[in-house]
C-alpha positions in Angstrom: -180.9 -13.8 167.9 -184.2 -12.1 169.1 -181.8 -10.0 172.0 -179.0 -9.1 169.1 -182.1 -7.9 166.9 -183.8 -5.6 169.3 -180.2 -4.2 170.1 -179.8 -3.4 166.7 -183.9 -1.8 165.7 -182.8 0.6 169.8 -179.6 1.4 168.1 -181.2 2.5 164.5 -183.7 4.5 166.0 -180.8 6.3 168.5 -178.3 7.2 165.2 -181.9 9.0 163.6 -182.7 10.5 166.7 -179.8 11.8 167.2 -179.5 12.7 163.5 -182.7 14.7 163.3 -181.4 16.5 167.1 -178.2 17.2 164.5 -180.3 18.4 161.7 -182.8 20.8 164.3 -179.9 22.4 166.3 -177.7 23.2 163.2 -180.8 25.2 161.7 -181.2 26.8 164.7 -178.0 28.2 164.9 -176.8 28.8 161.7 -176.5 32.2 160.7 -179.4 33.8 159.3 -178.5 36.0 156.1 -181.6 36.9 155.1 -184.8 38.5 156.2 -188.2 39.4 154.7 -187.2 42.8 153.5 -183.1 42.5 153.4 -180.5 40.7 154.8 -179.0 40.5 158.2 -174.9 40.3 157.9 -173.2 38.9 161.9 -169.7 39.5 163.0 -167.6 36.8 162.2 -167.7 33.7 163.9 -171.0 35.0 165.0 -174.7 34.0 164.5 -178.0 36.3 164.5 -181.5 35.4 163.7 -184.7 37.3 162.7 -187.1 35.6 164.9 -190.0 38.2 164.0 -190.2 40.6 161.6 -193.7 43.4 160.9 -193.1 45.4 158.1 -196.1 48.1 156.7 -195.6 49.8 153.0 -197.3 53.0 152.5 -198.0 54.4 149.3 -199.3 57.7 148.1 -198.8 57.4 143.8 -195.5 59.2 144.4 -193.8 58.5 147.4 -193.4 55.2 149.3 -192.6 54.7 153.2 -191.8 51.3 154.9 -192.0 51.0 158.5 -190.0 47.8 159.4 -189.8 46.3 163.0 -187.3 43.4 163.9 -187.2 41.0 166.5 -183.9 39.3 166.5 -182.0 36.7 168.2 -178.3 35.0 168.6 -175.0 35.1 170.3 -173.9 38.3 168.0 -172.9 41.3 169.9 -173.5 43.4 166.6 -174.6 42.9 163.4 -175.4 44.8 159.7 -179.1 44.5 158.4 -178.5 46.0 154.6 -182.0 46.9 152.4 -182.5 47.8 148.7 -184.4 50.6 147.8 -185.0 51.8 144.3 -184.6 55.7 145.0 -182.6 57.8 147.8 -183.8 57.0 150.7 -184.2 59.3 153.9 -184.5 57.5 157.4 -185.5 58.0 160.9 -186.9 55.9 164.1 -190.1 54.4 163.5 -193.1 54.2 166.6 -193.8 50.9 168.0 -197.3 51.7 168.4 -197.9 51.5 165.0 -197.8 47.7 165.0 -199.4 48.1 168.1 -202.3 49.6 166.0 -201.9 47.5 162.6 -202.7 44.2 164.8 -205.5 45.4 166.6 -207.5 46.6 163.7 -206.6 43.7 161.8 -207.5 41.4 164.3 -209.2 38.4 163.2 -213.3 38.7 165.0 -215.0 36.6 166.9 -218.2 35.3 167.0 -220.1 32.8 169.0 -221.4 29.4 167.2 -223.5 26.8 168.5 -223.9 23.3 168.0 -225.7 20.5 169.2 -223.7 17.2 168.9 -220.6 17.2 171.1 -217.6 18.1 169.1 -213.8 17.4 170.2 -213.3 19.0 173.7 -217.0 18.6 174.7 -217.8 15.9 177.2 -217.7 13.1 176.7 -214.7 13.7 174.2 -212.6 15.4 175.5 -209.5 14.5 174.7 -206.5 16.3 177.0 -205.8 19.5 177.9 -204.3 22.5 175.0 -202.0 23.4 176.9 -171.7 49.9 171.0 -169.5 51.2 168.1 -170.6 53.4 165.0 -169.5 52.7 161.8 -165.5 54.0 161.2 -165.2 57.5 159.4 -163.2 56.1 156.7 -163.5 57.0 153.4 -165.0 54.0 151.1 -163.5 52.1 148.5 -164.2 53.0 145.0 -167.4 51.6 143.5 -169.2 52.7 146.7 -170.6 56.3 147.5 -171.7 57.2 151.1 -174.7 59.8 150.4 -175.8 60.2 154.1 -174.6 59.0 157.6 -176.8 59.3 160.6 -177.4 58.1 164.4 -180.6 57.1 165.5 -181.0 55.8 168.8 -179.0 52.5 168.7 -178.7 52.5 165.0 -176.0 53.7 162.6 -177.3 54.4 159.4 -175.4 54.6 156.5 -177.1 55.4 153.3 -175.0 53.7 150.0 -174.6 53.5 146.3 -172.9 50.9 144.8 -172.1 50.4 140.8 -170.4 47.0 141.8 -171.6 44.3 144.7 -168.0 43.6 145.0 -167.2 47.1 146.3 -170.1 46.8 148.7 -168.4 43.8 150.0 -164.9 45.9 150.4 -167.0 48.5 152.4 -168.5 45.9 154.8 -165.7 44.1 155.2 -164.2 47.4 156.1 -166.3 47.7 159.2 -165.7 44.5 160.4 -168.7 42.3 158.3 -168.4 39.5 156.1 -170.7 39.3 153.4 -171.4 35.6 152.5 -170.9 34.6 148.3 -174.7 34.0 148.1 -175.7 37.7 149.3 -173.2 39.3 146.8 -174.7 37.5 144.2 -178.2 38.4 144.8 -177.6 41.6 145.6 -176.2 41.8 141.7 -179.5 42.2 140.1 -180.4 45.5 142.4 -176.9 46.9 141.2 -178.0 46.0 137.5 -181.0 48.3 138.1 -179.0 51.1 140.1 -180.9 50.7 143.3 -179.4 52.2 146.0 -178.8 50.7 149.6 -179.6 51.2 153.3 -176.8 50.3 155.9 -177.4 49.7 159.7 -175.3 48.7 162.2 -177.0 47.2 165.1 -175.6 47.1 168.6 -177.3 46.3 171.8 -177.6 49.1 174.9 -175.3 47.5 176.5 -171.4 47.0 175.2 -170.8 43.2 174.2 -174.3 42.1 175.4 -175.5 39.9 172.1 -178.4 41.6 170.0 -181.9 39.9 171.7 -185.4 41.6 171.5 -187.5 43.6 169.2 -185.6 46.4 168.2 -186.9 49.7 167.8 -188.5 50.3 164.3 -187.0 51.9 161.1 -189.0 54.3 158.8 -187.6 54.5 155.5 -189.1 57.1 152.6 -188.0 57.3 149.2 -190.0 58.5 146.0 -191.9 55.6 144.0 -194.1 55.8 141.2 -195.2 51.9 141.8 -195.1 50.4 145.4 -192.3 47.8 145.7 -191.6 45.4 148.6 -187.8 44.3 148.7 -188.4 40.5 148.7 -185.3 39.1 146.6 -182.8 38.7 149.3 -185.2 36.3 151.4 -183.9 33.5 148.6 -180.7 33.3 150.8 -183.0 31.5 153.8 -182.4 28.2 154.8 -185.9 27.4 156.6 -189.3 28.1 155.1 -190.3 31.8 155.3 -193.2 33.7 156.4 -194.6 37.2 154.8 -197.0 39.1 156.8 -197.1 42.1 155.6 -199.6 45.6 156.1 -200.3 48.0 152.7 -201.6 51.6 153.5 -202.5 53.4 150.0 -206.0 55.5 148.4 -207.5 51.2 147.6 -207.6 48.4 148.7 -204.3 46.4 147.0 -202.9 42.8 145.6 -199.6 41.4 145.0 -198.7 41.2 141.4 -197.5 37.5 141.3 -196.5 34.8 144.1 -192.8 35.4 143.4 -191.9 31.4 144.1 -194.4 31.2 147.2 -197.7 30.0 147.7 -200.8 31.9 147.1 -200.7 35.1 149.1 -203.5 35.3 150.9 -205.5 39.0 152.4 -206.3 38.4 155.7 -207.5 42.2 155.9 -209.0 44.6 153.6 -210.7 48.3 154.9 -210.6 51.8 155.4 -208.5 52.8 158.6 -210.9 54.6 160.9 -209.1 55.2 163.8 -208.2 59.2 164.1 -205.3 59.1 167.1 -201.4 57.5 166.9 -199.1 56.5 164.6 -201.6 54.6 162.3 -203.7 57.9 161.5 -201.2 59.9 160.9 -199.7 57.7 158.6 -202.9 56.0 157.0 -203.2 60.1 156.2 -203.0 60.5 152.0 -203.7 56.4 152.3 -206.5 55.1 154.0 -207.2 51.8 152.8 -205.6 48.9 154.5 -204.7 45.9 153.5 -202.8 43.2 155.3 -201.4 40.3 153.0 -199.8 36.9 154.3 -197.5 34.6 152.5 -195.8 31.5 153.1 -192.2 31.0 151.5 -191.8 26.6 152.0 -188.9 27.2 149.2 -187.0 30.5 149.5 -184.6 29.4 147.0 -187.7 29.7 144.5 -188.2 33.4 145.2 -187.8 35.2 141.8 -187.9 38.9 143.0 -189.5 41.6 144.5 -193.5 41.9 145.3 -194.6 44.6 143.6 -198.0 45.9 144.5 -201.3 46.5 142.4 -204.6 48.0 142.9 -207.3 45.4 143.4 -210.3 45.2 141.2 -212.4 46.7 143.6 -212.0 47.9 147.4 -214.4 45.3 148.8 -213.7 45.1 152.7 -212.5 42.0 154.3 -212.0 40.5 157.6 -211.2 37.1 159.3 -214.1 35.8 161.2 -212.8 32.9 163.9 -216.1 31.6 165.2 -215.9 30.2 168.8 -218.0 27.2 169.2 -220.2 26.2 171.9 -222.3 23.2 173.4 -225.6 24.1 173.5 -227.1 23.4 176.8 -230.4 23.6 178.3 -230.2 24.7 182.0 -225.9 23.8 182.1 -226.9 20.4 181.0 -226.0 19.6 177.3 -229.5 19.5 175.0 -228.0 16.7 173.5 -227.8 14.7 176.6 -231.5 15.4 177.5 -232.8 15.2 174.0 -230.9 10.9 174.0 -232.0 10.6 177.7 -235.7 11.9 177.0 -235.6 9.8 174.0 -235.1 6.8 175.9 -237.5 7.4 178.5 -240.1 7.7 175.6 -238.9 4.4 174.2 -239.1 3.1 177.7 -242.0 3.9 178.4 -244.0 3.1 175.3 -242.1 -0.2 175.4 -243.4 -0.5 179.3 -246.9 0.4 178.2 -247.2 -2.1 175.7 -246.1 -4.4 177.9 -249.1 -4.0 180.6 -251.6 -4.0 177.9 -250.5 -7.1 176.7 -250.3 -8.4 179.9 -253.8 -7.3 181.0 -255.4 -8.5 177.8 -257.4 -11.6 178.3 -256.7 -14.8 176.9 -259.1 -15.9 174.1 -261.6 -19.2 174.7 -260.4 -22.7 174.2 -262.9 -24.8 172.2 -262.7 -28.1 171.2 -264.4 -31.4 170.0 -263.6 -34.4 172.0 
């Protein structure tokens, strides 16, 4: 009975294992429809992920730019990425070096911390070591406007209107992409407020090589009178999202709302003082950075676009990570000699007492017989 049990408990555990493999591969290669800032359409029968995305939005009171870099991964040898914008857009290759730039001034400093009790890591707890083709010529169906067409480096850009998503559908599926139910119904609300859209076919250097890597970045201006950060489509994800996401403008900004995530957080706020690259130039009209993170643990509960707002005031802001030490005395940690001198006092005082008493002489017997 005991034997028959065990079999069965091994063979329970097995089926969940293998269950929760199931559950970890099929997320992993699903196809990933949706992105921070738009949504990335496969071929058919194909699958292509956004592994990292860096986006920056900067704003000058009339005119908005967003600089968008992708890192993307999957067995698709091409691939659309399609983004709403609110006004005609114009579009060109972006400069990698501007992330480049955005991380390093917004990196997180450190500073040193001491402390005298051993903390996890310090003797004696340690505890382990850390250890291709353009799009087709063709004229588009009816519903859907081609305003501009354009190569950039591996990119073909197509600039669209569209008064109906279904027509935006007939012109993908044109050039050989399937747009899934779920995208042409969140895409609906963008038509509702005639926003316009940005088509991009990807394709890797190499003919039928699948699309792997950081692609180069896409810069993308249009006029605004209220920054706006294309957030709606991310709903579509099936695993918990991430935001991280850089604001250039005159002050320091703020998201309007959460939009269905958690708090968004500033994890950098100051004036840009570099005066060389991509990042001056840009931060030009807009000095004030801010960089803003946001987790996403339900993308179904995103509700629309982050718009962006001045903060109350353009107090500066920056992650301090403090590295902690051991304090030591001589390479030896205080602690230790502060316990080990302590008990050598003790000792002592202990061994001290002990002579006295023993040198102390006994007192007199008297008695009466």
């Amino acid at each position: 009975m005991g034997r028959f049990l065990r079999k069965w408990v091994h063979a329970r555990v097995l089926t969940v294992v293998l269950a929760l493999l199931g559950i970890q591969l099929g997320s992993l290669i699903a196809p990933a429809y949706a992105c921070g800032c738009g949504a990335m359409i496969p071929g058919a029968r194909q699958q292509v992920g956004v592994d990292r995305e860096e986006s920056v939005v900067r704003w000058d009171g009339r005119q908005e730019q967003i600089v968008m870099s992708l890192t993307v991964g999957g067995d698709a040898d091409k691939a659309a990425w399609i983004m709403p914008v609110p006004h005609r857009a114009s579009v060109k290759l972006g400069d990698p070096e501007l992330f480049t730039q955005l991380r390093t001034a917004t990196a997180p400093v450190h500073r040193d911390r001491y402390h005298f009790w051993p903390q996890d890591g310090d003797w004696p707890l340690v505890t382990g070591d850390d250890s291709g083709a353009s799009f087709p010529g063709a004229g588009a169906p009816q519903g859907v406007g081609v305003v501009g067409r354009q190569k950039l480096g591996p990119f073909d850009v197509a600039r669209l209107t569209a008064t109906d998503p279904a027509a935006l559908n007939d012109w993908l599926g044109s050039h050989g992409f399937v747009m899934p139910p779920r995208l042409q119904d969140a895409l609906q609300p963008y038509v509702d407020q005639h926003w316009e859209y940005v088509a991009v076919r990807l394709a890797p250097d190499r003919a039928g090589a699948p699309l792997a890597g950081t692609l180069d970045p896409l810069h993308l201006t249009f006029a605004s009178g209220r920054p706006v950060y294309p957030m709606r489509l991310s709903r579509l994800a099936r695993t918990p999202q991430s935001l991280g996401l850089y604001v250039l403008a005159a002050h320091r900004m703020r998201t309007s709302s959460a939009i269905g995530g958690e708090r968004p957080r500033v994890t950098y706020a100051g004036r840009v003082d570099t005066n060389w690259g991509p990042l001056s130039a840009l931060a030009k009209g807009a000095p004030y950075l801010t960089a803003i993170g946001q987790e996403f643990p339900r993308p179904s509960s995103i509700s629309g676009d982050h718009e962006l707002r001045r903060a109350s005031s353009d107090t500066p802001f920056e992650q301090v990570v403090y590295d902690d030490h051991l304090r030591t005395v001589a390479g030896i940690p205080a602690w230790l000699l502060t316990v080990v001198g302590t008990l050598a006092v003790l000792v002592t005082a202990v061994a001290v007492f002990a002579l006295r008493r023993s040198r102390r002489p006994e007192p007199a017997h008297t008695g009466v017989r």
